[in-house]
N, C-alpha and C positions, 0 to 999 in steps of 0.2 A: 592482677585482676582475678576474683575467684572463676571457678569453673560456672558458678552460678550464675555471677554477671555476664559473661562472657555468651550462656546461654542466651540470657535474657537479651543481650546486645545483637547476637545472631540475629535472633526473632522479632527483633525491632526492626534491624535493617533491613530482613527479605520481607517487614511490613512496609517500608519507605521505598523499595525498589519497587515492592508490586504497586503502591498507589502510583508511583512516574512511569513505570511503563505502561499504566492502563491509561493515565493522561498522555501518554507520547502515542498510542495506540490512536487517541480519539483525533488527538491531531494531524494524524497519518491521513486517518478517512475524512478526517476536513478537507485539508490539504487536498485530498487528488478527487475529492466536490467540486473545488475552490477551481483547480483547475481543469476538469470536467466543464465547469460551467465559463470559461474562459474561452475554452476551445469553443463552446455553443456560438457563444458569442461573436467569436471567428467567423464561424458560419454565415452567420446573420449577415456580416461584413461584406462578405467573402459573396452570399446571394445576392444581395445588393448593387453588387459592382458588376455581378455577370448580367441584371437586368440593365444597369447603366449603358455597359459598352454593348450591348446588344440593342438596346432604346438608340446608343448613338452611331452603330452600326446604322442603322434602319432610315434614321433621320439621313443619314451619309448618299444611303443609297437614293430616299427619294429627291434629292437637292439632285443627284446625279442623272435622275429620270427626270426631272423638272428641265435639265439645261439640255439633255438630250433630248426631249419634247422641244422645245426653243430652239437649237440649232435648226431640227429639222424640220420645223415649219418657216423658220426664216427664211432657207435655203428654199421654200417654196414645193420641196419633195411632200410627197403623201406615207402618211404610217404602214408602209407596207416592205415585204423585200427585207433589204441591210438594215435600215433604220429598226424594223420591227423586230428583228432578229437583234440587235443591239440591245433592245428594251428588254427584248428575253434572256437575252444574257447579262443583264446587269441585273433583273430577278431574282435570275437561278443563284448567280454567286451570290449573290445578297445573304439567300435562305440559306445555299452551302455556310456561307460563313456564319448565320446566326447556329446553324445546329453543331458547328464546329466553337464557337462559343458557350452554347447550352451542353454539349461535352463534355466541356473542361471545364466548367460549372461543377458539373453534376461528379466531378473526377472530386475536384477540391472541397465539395461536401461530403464526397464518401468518405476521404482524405479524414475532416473534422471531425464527423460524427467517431471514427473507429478512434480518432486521438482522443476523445473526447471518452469515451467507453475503457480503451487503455488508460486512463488517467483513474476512472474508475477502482477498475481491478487491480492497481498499482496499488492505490491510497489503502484498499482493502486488504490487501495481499502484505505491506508493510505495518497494517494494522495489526493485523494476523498476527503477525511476528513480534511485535510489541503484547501483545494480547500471550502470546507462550512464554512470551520472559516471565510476565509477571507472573504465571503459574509458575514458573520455574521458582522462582524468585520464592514462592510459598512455598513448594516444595523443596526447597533448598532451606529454609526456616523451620519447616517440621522437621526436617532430616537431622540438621543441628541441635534440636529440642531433644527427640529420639533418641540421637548418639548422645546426649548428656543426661536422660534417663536412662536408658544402656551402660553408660559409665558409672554412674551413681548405684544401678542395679551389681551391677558387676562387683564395683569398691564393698557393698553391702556385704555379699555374697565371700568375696576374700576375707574381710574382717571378723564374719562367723566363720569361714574355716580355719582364722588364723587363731581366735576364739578357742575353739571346740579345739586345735591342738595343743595349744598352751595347755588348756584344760585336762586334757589328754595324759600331756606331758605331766603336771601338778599331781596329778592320780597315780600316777606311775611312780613318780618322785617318791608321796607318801606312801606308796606299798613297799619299796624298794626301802626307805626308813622306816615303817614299820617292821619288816623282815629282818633289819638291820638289828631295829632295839630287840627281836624277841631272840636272836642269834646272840647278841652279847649280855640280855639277861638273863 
């Protein structure tokens, strides 16, 4: 293969690398959209189900204040004392446990949103890096170009000095025969 082709082969491929790493690039920051928007979705899930068991918390509690109202009117006591203190305390736990619910809610949101933000800066950040191949990838093809005009400058350059000593030498030759013929004429 000449040095020609070979150039022009160089500068083909760091054209073929840089167009796949800018497409591997774009798919990077797809990809960590793609799952950016996964994790949201999580979220969504994830809010959902904390108003779920907290709606069925609540429900729990007033069936539990309903049979406790019932007992003790059955029993014929009045809402006052133990009974009333009972209703207060199945209240307070009640709300204790819904905000130890909205909590861990609010944990496994923060939890998504930051996975969600890192999935981001990943797709980005692997972007990135696909995004400097492919300059590499160009500049690695002008460098090859370069060093073959370099080379080609260079080969020029020896061949006129190799040139101008032959020539050199030629001149030399005919003074040395000319001195030659006028010493034996």
């Amino acid at each position: 293969m000449s040095a020609e082709a070979q150039a022009a082969a160089s500068v083909a491929q760091s054209i073929f690398a840089f167009k796949g790493n800018r497409a591997l690039a774009k798919q990077a920051e797809q990809f960590g959209e793609f799952e950016a928007k996964l994790e949201e979705n999580n979220l969504l899930i994830k809010q959902r189900a904390t108003r779920q068991q907290e709606a069925s918390l609540r429900q729990a509690s007033e069936r539990l204040k309903g049979t406790q109202t019932v007992v003790t009117a059955a029993s014929g006591i009045q809402m006052s004392g133990s009974p009333l203190e009972a209703m207060k305390d199945t209240y307070l736990n009640t709300e204790i446990d819904a905000q130890r619910i909205q909590y861990a809610g609010s944990i496994e949101e923060a939890n998504s949103l930051t996975n969600a933000a890192m999935a981001r800066v990943s797709g980005k950040a692997r972007a990135a890096g696909f995004k400097m191949a492919a300059i590499s990838s160009l500049i690695g093809g002008g460098s090859a170009m370069a060093q073959y005009n370099q080379n080609q400058t260079l080969l020029g350059q020896r061949q006129d000095a190799f040139d101008s000593q032959v020539e050199f030498q030629n001149r030399m030759l005919e003074m040395e025969q000319s001195r030659y013929e006028r010493e034996l004429g």
